[in-house]
Structures are given as C-alpha cells and as structure tokens.
PDB file of N, CA, C, O and CB in Angstrom:
ATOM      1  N   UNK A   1     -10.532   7.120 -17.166  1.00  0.00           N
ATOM      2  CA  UNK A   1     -10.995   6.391 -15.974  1.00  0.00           C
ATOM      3  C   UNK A   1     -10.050   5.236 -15.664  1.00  0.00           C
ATOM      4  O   UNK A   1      -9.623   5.073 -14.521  1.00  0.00           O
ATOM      5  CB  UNK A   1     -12.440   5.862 -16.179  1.00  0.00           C
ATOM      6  N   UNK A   2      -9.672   4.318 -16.825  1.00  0.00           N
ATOM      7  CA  UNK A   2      -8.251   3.198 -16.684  1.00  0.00           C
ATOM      8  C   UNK A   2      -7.789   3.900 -15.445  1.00  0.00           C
ATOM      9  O   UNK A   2      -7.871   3.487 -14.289  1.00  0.00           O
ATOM     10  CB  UNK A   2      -6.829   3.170 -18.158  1.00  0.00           C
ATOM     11  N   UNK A   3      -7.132   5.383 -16.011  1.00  0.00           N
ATOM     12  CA  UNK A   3      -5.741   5.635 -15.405  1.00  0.00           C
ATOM     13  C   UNK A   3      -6.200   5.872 -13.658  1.00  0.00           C
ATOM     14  O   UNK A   3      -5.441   5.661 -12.712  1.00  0.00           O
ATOM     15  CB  UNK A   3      -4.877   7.228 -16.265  1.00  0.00           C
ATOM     16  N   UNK A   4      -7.265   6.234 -13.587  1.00  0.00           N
ATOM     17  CA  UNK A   4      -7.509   5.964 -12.159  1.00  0.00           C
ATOM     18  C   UNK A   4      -7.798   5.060 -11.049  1.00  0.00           C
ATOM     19  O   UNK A   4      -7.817   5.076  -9.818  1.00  0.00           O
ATOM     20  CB  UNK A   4      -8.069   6.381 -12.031  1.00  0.00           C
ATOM     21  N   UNK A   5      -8.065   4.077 -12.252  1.00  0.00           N
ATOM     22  CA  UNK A   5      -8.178   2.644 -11.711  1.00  0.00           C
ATOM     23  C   UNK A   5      -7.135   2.127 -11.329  1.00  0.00           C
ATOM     24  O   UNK A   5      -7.132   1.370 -10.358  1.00  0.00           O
ATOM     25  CB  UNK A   5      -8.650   1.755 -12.516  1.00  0.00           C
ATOM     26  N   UNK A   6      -5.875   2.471 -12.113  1.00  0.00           N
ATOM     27  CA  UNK A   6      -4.924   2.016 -12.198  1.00  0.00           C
ATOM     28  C   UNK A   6      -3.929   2.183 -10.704  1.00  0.00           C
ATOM     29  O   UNK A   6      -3.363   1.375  -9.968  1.00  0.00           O
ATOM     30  CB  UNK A   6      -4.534   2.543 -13.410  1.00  0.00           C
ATOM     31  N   UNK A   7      -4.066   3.622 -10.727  1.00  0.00           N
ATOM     32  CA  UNK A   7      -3.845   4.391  -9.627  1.00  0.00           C
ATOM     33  C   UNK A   7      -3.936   3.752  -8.599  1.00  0.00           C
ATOM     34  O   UNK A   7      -2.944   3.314  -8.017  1.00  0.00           O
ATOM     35  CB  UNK A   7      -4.540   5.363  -9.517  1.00  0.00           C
ATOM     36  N   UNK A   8      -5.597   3.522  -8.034  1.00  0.00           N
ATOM     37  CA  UNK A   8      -5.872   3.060  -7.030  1.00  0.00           C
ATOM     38  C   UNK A   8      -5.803   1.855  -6.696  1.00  0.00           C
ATOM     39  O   UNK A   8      -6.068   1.398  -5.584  1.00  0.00           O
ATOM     40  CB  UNK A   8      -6.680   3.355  -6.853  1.00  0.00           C
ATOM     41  N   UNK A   9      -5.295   1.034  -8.035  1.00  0.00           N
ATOM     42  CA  UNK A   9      -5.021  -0.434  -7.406  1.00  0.00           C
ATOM     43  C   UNK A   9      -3.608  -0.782  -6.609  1.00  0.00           C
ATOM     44  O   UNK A   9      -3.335  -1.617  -5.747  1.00  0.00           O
ATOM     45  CB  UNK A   9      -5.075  -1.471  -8.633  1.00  0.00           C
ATOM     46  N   UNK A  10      -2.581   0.570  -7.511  1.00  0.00           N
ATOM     47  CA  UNK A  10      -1.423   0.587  -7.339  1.00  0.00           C
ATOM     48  C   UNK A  10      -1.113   1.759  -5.421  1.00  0.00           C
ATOM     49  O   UNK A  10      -0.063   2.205  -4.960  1.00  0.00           O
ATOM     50  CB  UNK A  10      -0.836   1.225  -9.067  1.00  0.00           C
ATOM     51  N   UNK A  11      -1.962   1.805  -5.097  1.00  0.00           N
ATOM     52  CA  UNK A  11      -1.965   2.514  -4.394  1.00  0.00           C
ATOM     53  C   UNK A  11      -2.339   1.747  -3.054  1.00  0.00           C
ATOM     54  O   UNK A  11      -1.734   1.912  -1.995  1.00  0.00           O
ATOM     55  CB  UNK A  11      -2.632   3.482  -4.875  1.00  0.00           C
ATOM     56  N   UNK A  12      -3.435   0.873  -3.239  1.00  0.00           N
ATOM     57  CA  UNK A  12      -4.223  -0.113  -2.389  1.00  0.00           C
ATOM     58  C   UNK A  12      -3.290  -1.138  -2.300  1.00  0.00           C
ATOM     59  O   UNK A  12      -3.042  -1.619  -1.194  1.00  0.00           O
ATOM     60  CB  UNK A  12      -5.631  -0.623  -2.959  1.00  0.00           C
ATOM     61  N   UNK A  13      -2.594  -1.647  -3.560  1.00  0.00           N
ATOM     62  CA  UNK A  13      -1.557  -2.846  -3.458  1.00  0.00           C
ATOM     63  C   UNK A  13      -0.143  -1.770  -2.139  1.00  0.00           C
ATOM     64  O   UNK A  13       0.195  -2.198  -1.035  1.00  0.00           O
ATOM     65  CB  UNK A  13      -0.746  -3.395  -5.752  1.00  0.00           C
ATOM     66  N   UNK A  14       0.215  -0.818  -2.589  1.00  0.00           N
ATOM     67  CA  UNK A  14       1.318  -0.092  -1.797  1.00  0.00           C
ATOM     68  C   UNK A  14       1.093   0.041  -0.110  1.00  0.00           C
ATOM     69  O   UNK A  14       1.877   0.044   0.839  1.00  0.00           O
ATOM     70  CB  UNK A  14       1.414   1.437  -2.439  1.00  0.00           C
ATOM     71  N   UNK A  15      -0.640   0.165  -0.255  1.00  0.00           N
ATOM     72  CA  UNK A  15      -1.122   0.558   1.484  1.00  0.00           C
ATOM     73  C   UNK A  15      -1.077  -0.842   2.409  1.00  0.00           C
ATOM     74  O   UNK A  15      -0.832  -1.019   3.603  1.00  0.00           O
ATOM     75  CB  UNK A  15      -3.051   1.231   1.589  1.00  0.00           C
ATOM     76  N   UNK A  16      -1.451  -1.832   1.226  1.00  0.00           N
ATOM     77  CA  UNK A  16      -1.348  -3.106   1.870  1.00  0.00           C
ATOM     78  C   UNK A  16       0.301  -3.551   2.150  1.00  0.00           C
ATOM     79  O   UNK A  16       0.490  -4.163   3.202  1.00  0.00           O
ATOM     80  CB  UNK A  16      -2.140  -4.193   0.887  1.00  0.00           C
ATOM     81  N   UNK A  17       1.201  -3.352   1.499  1.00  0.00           N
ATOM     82  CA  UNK A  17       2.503  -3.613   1.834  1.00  0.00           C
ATOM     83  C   UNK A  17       3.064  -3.244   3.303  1.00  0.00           C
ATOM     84  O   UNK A  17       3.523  -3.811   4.294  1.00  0.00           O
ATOM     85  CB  UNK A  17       3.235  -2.957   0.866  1.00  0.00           C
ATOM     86  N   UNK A  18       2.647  -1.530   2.687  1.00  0.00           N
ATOM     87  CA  UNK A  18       3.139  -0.666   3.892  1.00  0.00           C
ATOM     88  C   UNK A  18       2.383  -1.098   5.433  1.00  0.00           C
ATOM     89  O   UNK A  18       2.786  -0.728   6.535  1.00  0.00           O
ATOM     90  CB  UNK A  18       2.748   1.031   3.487  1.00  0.00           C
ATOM     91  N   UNK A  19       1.616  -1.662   5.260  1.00  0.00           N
ATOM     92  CA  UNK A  19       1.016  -2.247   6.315  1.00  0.00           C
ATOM     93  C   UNK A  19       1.421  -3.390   6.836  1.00  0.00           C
ATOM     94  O   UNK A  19       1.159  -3.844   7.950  1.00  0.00           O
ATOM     95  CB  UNK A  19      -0.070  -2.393   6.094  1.00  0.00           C
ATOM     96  N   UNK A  20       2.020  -3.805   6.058  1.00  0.00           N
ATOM     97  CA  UNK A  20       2.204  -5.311   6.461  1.00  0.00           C
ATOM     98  C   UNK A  20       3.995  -5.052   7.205  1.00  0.00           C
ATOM     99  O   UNK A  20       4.169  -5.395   8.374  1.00  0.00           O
ATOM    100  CB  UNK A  20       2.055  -6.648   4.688  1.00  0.00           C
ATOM    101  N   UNK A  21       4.955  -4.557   6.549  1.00  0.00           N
ATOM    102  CA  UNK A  21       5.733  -4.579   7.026  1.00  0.00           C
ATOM    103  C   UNK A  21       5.869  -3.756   8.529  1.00  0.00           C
ATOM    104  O   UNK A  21       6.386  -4.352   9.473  1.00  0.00           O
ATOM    105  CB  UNK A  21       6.349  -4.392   6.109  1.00  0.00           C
ATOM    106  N   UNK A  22       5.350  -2.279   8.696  1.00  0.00           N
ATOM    107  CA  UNK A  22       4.537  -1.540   9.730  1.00  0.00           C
ATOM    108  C   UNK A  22       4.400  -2.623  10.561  1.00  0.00           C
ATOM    109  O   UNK A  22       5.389  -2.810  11.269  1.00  0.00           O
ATOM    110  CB  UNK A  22       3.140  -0.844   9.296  1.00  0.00           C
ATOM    111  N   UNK A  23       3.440  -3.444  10.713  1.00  0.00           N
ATOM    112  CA  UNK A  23       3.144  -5.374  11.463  1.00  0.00           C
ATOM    113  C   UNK A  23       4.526  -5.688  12.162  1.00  0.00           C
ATOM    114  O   UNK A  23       4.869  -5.671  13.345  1.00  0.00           O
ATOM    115  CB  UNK A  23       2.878  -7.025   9.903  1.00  0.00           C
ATOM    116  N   UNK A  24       5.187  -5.981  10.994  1.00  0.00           N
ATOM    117  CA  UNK A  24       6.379  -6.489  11.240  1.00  0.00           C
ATOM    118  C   UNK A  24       7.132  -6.091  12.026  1.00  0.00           C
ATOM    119  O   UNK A  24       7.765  -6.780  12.827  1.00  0.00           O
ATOM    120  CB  UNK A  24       6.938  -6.554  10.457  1.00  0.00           C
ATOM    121  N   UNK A  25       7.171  -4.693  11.877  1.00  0.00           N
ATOM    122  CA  UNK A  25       8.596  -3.882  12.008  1.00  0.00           C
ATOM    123  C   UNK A  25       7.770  -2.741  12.840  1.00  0.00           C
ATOM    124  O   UNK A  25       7.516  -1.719  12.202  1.00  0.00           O
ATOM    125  CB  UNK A  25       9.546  -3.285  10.294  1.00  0.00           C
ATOM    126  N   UNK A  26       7.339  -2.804  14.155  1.00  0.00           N
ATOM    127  CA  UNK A  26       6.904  -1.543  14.852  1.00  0.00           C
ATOM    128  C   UNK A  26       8.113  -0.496  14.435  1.00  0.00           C
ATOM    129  O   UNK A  26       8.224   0.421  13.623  1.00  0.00           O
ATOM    130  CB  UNK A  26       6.735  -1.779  16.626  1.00  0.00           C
ATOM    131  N   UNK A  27       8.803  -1.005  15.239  1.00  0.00           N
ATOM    132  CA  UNK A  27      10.052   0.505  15.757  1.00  0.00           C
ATOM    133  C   UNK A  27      10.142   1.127  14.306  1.00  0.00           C
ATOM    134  O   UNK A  27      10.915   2.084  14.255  1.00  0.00           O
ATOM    135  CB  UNK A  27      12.176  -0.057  16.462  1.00  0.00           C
ATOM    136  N   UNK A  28       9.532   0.800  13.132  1.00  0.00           N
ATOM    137  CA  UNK A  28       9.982   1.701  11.656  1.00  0.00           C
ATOM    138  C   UNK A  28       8.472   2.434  11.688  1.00  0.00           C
ATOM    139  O   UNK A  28       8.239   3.239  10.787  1.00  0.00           O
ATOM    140  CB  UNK A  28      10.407   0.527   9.815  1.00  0.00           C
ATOM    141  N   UNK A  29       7.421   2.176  12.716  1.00  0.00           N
ATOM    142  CA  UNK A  29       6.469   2.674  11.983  1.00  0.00           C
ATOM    143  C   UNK A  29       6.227   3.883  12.896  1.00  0.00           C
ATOM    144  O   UNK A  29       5.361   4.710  12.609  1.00  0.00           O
ATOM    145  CB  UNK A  29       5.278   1.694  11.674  1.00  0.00           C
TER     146      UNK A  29
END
C-alpha cells in the first residue's frame, strides 16, 4: 500500500507542476 501512496503523491506533486508551468507557458500546452 506505501508503494501506492507513494505513487500518488509523486504523481499529484508532477500534475501540480505540469499545471503550473501549462499557466505559464500556454503556447507549450
């Protein structure tokens, strides 16, 4: 179960990035 936790934090931390720069940076998204 860790390893899925793990997963999804690392996954939720990645969606939030990708989002943020996406924000930033239309023309890349």
């Amino acid at each position: 179960m860790a390893v899925f936790c793990a997963i999804g934090v690392v996954l939720g931390i990645a969606g939030v990035v990708y989002m943020g720069v996406a924000l930033c940076r239309p023309e890349r998204f």
